[in-house]
BALOBA-1460 file (C-alpha; in Angstrom, 3 decimals):
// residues 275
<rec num="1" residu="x" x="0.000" y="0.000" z="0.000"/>
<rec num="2" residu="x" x="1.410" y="3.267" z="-0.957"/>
<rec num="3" residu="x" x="1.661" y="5.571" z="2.066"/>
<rec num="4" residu="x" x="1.127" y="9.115" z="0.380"/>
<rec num="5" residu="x" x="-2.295" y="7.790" z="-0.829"/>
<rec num="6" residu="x" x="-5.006" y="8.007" z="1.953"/>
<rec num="7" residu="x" x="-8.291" y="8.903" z="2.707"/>
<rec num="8" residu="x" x="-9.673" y="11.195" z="4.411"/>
<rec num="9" residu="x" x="-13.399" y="11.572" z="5.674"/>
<rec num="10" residu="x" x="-15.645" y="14.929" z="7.083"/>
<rec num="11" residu="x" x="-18.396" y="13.862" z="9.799"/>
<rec num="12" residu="x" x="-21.125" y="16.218" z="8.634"/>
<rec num="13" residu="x" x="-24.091" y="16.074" z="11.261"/>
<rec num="14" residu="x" x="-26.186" y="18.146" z="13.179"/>
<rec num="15" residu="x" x="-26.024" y="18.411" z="17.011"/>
<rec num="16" residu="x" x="-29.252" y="18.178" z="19.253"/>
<rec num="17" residu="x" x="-29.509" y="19.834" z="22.784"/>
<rec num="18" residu="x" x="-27.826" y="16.392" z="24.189"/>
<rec num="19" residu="x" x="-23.853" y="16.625" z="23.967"/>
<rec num="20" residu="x" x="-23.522" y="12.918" z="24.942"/>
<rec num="21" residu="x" x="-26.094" y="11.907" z="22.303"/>
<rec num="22" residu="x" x="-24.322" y="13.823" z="20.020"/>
<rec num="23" residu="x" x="-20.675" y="12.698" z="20.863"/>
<rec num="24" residu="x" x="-22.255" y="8.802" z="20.839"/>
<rec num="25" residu="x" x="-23.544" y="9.338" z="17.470"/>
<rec num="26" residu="x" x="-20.360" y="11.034" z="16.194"/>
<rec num="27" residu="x" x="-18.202" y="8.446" z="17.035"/>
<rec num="28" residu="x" x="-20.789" y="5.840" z="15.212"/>
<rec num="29" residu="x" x="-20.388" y="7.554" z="11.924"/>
<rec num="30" residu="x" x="-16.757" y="8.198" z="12.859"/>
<rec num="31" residu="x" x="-16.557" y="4.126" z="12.709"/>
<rec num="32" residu="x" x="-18.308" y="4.166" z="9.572"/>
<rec num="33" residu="x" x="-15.665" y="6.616" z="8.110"/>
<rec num="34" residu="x" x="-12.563" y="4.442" z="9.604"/>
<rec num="35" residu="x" x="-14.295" y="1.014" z="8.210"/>
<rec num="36" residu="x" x="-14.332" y="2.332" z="4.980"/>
<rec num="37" residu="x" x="-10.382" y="3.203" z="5.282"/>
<rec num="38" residu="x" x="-10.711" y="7.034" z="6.430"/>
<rec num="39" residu="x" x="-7.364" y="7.638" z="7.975"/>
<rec num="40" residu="x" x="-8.072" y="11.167" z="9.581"/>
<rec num="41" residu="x" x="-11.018" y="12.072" z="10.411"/>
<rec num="42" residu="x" x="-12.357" y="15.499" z="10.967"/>
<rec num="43" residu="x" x="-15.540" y="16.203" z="12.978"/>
<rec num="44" residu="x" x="-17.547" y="19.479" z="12.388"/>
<rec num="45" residu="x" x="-17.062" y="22.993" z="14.735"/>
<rec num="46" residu="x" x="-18.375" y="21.951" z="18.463"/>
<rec num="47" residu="x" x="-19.411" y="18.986" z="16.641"/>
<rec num="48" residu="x" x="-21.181" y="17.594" z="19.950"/>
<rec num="49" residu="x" x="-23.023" y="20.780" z="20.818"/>
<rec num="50" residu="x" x="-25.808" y="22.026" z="19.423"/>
<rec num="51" residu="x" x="-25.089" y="25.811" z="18.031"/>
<rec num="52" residu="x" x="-25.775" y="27.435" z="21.579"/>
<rec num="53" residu="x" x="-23.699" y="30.736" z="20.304"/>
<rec num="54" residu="x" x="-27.077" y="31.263" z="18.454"/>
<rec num="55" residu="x" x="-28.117" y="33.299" z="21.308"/>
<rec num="56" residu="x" x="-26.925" y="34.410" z="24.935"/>
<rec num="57" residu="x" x="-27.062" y="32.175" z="27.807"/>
<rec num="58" residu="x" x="-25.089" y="31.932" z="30.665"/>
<rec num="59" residu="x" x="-25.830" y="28.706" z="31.441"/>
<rec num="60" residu="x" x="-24.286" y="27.566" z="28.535"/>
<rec num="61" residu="x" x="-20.967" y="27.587" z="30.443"/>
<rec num="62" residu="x" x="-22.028" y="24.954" z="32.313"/>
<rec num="63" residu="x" x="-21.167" y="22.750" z="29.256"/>
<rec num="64" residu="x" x="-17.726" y="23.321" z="28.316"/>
<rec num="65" residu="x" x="-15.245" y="20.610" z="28.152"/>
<rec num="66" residu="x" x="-12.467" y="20.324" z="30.202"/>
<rec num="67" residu="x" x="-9.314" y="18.697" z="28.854"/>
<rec num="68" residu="x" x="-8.928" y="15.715" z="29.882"/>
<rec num="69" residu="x" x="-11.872" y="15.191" z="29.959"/>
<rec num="70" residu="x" x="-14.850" y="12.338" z="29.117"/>
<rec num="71" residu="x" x="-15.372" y="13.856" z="25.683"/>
<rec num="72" residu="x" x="-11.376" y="13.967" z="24.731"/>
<rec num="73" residu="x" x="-10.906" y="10.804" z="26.493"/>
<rec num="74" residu="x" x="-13.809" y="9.255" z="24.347"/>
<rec num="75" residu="x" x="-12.433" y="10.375" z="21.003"/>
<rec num="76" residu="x" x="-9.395" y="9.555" z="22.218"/>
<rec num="77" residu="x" x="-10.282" y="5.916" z="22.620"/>
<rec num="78" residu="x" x="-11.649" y="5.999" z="19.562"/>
<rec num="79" residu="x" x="-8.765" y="7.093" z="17.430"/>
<rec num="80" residu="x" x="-6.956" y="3.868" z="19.040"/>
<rec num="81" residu="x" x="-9.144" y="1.593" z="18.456"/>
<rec num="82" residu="x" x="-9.470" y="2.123" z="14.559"/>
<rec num="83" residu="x" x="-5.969" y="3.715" z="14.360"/>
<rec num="84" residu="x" x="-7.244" y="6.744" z="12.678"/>
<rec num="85" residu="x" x="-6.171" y="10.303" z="13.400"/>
<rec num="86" residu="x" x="-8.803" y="12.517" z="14.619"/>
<rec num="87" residu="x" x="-9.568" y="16.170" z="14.378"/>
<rec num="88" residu="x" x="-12.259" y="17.220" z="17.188"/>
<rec num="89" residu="x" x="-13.394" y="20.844" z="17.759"/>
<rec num="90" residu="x" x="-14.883" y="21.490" z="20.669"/>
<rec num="91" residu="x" x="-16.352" y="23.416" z="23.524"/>
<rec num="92" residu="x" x="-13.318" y="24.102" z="25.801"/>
<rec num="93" residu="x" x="-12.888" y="25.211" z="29.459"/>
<rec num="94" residu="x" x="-9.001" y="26.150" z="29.695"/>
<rec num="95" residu="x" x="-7.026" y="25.610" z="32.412"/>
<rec num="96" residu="x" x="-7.288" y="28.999" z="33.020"/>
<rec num="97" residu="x" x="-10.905" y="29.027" z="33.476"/>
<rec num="98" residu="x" x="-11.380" y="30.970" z="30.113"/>
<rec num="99" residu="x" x="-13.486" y="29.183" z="27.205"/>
<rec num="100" residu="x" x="-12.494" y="28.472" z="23.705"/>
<rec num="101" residu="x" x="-13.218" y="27.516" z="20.299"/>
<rec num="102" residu="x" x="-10.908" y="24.799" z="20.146"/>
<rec num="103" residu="x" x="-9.650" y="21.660" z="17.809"/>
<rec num="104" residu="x" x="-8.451" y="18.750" z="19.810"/>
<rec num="105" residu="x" x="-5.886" y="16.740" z="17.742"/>
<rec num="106" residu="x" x="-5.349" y="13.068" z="18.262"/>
<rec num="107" residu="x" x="-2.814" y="10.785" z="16.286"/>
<rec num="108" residu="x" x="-3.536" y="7.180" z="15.313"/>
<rec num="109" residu="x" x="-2.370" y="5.839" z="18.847"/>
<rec num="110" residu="x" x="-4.904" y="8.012" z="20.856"/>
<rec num="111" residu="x" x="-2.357" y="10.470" z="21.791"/>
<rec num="112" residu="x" x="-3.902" y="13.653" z="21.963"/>
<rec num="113" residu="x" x="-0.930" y="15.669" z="20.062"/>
<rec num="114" residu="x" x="-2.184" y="19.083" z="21.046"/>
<rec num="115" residu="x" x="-4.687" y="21.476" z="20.130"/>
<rec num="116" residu="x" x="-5.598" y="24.805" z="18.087"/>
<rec num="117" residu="x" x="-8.164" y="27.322" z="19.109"/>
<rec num="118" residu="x" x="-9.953" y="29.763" z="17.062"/>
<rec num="119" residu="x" x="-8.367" y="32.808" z="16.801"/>
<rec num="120" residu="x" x="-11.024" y="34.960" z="14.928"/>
<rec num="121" residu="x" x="-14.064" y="35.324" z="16.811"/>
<rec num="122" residu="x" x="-17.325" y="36.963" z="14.708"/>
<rec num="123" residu="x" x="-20.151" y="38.974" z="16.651"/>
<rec num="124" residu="x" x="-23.487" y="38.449" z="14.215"/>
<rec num="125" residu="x" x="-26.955" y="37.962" z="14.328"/>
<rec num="126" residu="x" x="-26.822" y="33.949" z="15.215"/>
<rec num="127" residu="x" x="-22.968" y="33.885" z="16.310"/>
<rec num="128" residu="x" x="-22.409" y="35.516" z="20.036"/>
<rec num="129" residu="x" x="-19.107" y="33.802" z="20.096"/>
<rec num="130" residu="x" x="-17.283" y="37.025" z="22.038"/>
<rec num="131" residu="x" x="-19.545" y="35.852" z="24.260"/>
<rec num="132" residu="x" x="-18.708" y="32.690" z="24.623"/>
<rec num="133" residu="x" x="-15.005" y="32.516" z="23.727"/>
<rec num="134" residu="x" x="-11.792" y="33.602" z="24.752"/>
<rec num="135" residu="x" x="-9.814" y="34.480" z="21.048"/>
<rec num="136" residu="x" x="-7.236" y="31.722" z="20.964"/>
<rec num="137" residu="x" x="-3.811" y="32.318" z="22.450"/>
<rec num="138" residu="x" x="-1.655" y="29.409" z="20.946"/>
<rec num="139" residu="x" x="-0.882" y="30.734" z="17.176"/>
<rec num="140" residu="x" x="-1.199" y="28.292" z="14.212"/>
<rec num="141" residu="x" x="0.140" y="25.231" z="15.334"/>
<rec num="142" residu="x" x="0.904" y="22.197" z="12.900"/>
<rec num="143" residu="x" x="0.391" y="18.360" z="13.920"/>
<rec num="144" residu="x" x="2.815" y="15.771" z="12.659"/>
<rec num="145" residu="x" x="0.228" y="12.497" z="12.526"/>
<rec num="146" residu="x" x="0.950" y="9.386" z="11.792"/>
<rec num="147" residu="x" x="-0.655" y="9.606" z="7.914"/>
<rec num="148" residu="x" x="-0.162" y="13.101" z="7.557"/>
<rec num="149" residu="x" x="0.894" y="16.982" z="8.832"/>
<rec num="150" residu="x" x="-2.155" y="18.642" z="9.211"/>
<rec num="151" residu="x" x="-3.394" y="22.567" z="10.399"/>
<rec num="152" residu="x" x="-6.487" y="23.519" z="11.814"/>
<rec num="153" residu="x" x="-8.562" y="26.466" z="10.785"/>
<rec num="154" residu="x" x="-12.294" y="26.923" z="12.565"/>
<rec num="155" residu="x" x="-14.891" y="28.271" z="10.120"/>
<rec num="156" residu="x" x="-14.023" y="32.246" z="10.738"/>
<rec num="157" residu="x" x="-10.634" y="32.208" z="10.474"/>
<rec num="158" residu="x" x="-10.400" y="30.828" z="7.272"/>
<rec num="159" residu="x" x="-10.994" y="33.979" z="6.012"/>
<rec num="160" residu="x" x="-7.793" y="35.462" z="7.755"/>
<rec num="161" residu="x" x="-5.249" y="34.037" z="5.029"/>
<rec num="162" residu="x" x="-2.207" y="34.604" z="7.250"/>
<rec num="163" residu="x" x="-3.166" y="31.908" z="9.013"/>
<rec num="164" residu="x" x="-3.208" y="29.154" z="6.410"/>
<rec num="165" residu="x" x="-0.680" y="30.370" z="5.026"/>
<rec num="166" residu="x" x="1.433" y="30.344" z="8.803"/>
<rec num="167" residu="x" x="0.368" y="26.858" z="8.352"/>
<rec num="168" residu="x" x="1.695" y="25.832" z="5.153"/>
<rec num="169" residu="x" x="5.175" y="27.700" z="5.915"/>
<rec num="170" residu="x" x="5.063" y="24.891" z="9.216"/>
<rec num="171" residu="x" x="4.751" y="22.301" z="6.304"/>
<rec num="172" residu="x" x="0.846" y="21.308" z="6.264"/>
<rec num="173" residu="x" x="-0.025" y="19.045" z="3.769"/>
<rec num="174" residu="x" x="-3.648" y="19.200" z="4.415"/>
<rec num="175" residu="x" x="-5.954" y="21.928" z="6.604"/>
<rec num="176" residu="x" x="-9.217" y="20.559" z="7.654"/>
<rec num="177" residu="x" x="-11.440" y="23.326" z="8.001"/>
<rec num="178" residu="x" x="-14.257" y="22.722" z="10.350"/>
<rec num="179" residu="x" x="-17.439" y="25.129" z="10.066"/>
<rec num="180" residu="x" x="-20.587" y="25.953" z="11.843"/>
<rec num="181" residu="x" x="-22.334" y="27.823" z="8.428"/>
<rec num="182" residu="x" x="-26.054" y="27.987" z="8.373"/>
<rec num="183" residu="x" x="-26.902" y="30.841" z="5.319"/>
<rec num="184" residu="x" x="-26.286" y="29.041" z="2.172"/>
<rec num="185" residu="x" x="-26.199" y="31.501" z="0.179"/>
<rec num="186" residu="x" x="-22.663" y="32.373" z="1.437"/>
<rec num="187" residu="x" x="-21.695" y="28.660" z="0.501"/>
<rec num="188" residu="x" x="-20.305" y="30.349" z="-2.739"/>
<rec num="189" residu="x" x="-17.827" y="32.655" z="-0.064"/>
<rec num="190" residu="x" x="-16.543" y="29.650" z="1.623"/>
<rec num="191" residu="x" x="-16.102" y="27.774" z="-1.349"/>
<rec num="192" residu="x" x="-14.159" y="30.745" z="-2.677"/>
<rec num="193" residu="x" x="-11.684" y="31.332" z="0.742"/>
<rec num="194" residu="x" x="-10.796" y="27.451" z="1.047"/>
<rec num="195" residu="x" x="-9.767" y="27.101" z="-3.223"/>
<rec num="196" residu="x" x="-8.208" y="30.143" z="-2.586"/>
<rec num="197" residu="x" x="-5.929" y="28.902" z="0.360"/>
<rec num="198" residu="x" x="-5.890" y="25.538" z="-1.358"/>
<rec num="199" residu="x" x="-3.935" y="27.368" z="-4.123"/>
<rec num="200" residu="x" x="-1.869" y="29.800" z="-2.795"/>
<rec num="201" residu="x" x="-0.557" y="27.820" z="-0.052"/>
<rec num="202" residu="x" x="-0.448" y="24.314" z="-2.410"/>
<rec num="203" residu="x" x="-2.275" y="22.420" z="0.357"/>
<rec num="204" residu="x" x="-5.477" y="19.707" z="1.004"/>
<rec num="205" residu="x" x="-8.371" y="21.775" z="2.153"/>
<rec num="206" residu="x" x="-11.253" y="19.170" z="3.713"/>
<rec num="207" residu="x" x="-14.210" y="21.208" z="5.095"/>
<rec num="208" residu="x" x="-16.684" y="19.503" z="7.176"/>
<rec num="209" residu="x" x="-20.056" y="21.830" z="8.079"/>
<rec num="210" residu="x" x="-22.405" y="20.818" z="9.981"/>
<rec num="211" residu="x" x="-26.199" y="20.023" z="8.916"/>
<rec num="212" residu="x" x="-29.349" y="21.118" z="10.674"/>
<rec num="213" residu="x" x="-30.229" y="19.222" z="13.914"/>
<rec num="214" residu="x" x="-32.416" y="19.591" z="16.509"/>
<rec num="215" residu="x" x="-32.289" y="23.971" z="16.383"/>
<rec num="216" residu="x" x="-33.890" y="26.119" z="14.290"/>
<rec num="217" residu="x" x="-30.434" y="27.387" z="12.100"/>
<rec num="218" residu="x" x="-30.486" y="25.737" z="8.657"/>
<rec num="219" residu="x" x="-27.108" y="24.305" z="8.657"/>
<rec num="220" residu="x" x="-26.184" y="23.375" z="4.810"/>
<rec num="221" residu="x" x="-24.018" y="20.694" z="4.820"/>
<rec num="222" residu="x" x="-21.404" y="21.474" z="1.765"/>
<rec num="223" residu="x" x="-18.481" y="19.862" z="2.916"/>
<rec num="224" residu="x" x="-16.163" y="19.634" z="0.585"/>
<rec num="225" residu="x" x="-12.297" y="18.848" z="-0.163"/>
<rec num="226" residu="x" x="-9.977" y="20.358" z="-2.615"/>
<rec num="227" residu="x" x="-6.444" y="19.539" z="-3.715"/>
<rec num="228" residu="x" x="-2.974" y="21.665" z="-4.036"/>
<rec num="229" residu="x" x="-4.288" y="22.696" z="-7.425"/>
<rec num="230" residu="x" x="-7.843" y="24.620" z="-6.518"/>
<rec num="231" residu="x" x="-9.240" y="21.337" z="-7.962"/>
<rec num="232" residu="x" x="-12.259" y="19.240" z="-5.978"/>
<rec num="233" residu="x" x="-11.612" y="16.043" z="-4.621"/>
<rec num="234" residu="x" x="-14.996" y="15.945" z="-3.517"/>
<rec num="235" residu="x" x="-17.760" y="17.978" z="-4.687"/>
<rec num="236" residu="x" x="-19.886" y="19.778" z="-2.299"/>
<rec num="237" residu="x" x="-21.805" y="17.334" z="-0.473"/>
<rec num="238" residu="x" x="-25.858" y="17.618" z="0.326"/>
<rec num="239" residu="x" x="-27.258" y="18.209" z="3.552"/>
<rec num="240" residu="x" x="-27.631" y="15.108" z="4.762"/>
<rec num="241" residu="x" x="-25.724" y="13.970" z="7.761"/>
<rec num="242" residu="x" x="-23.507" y="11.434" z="6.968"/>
<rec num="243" residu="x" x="-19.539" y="11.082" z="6.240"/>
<rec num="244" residu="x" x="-17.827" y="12.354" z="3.296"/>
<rec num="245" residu="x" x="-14.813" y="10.522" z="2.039"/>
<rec num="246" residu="x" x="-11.850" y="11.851" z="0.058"/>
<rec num="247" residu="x" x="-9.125" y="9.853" z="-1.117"/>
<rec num="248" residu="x" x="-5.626" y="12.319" z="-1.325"/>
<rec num="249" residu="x" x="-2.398" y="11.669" z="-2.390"/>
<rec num="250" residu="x" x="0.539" y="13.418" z="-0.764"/>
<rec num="251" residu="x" x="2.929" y="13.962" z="-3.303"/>
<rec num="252" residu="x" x="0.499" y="16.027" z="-4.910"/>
<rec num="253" residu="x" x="1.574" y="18.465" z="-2.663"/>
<rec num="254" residu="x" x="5.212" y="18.550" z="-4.139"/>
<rec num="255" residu="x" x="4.536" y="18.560" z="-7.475"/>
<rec num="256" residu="x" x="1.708" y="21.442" z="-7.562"/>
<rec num="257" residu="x" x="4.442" y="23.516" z="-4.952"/>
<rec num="258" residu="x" x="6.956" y="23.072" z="-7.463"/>
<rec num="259" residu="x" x="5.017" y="24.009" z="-10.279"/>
<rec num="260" residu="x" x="3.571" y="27.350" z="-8.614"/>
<rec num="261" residu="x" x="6.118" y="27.925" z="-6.220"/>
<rec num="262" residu="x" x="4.229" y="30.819" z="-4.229"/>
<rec num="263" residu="x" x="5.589" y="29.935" z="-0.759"/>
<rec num="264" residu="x" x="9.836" y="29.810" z="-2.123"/>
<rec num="265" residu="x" x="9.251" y="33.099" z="-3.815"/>
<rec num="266" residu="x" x="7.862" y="34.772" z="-0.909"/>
<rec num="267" residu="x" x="9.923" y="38.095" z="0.362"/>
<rec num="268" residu="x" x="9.412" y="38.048" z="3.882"/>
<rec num="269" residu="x" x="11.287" y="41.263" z="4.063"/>
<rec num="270" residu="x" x="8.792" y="43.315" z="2.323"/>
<rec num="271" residu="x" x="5.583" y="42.400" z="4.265"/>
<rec num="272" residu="x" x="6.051" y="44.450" z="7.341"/>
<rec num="273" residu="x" x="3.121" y="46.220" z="7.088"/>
<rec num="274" residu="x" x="1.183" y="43.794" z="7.897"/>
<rec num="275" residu="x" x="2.112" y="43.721" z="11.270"/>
C-alpha cells in the first residue's frame, strides 16, 4: 500500500440539545468513516453541541469541556481503536478558566498531540461567540500524525489568510477546516476562501459543516475537499448527515508547490506592514 495515498473523511451532522447523544452518534459515523479506510477524520465545529452561540445564555458555560476530559478521552479511545487520526473541535474550558473555540488533535495511537483554538471570533446575528469565547492564544500550530501533517482552521478564520498560510510555511499538507455555516447563500464565499488557500498555499483543504439538527439554524451541509491545485476532490456534499470521504495523495503536494512555487518566492522582508 502506498503511504502518500489516503483517505480522508468529514463527519457532517447536526447536534441536538444532548452533547452525549451527540458525541455517541459522532463516534458511530466516525466508525463508519474508519471502516471504509478514512485515515483522519475530521468532525464538524463543536461537533457535539448544538449551536448554543445562536443566542446568549449563561448557562451555557455549564457545558464546556475540560481537557482531559470524558469527551477527549472518548475520542481519544476511539482514534486507538481504529488507528485513525482525529480532528475534534470542541467546547473548551481552559485551564485557566477561560473558554475556547478549540480543535483537539489526536494521532492514530490516541495520543492527543495538542490542540488549536480559534483565533477569529465573529459577533453576528446567530454567532455571540465574544460571548462565549476567549480568542485563541496558541498561534497556528501544525500536527505531525501518523498519515499526515495537518493545520487547523475553525470556520471564521479561514478567512484570515495569514493563518493558512502560517500553516503551510510549518509544512501542512492538508488543513481541515471545520465550520458551523447555516446561510447558504454564502456557501459560494466559503467555497471561494478554502480554493483560494488551497492554491496559494499548495495544500489539502477538507471542510466539514455541519447540517441542521435539533435547532432552528439551517445548517447546509457542503463539505467539501480540494487539492494543491484549486481542484475538488470531492464535490460539495448535500445536507444530509452522513460522512464524506476523500481519497488524497501526498505527493500532490510537491509537485503542484513546485510548479507554482508561491511559498519559495515569498519576500518576507517586504511584508512588514502587515504587522
Amino acid at each position: 500500500m502506498d503511504d502518500n495515498i489516503l483517505t480522508m473523511a468529514g463527519i457532517q451532522m447536526g447536534g441536538g440539545p444532548d452533547p452525549g447523544a451527540n458525541l455517541e452518534r459522532a463516534i458511530g459515523l466516525g466508525k463508519i468513516a474508519a471502516q471504509r479506510g478514512a485515515k483522519i477524520i475530521c468532525f464538524s465545529e463543536c461537533f457535539a453541541w448544538p449551536w448554543f452561540p445562536r443566542e446568549i445564555d449563561p448557562s451555557q458555560f455549564a457545558t464546556a469541556e475540560s481537557v482531559p476530559g470524558p469527551l477527549s478521552e472518548t475520542v481519544a479511545a476511539f482514534a486507538r481503536e481504529y488507528q485513525v487520526a482525529v480532528v475534534a473541535p470542541i467546547f473548551e474550558r481552559g485551564t485557566d478558566g477561560a473558554c475556547y473555540n478549540t480543535a483537539l488533535v489526536f494521532d492514530a495511537d490516541g495520543t492527543l498531540l495538542g490542540q488549536y483554538r480559534k483565533n477569529h471570533l465573529p459577533q453576528l446575528p446567530n454567532y455571540q461567540e465574544r460571548f462565549y469565547f476567549q480568542p485563541g492564544n496558541q498561534g497556528f500550530p501544525v500536527f505531525h500524525t501518523r498519515y499526515a501533517v495537518i493545520g487547523v482552521q475553525i470556520s471564521w478564520d479561514n478567512f484570515f489568510p495569514e493563518g493558512s498560510r502560517l500553516l503551510a510555511l510549518q509544512g501542512a499538507e492538508v488543513i481541515c477546516a471545520p465550520t458551523s455555516a447555516s446561510i447558504v447563500a454564502s456557501h459560494a464565499n466559503w467555497e471561494r476562501a478554502l480554493v483560494g488557500s488551497a492554491v496559494y498555499n499548495g495544500v489539502f483543504v477538507f471542510r466539514a459543516n455541519r447540517v441542521a439538527g435539533g435547532g432552528a439554524l439551517p445548517f447546509y451541509g457542503k463539505s467539501f475537499c480540494v487539492d494543491p491545485n484549486g481542484d475538488f476532490v470531492v464535490e460539495p456534499s448535500g445536507a444530509d448527515e452522513g460522512v464524506v470521504l476523500a481519497e488524497i495523495d501526498l505527493r500532490w503536494v510537491k509537485t503542484v508547490r513546485g510548479i507554482w512555487p508561491f511559498l519559495q518566492e515569498r519576500r518576507p522582508e517586504i511584508y512588514a506592514g502587515l504587522v
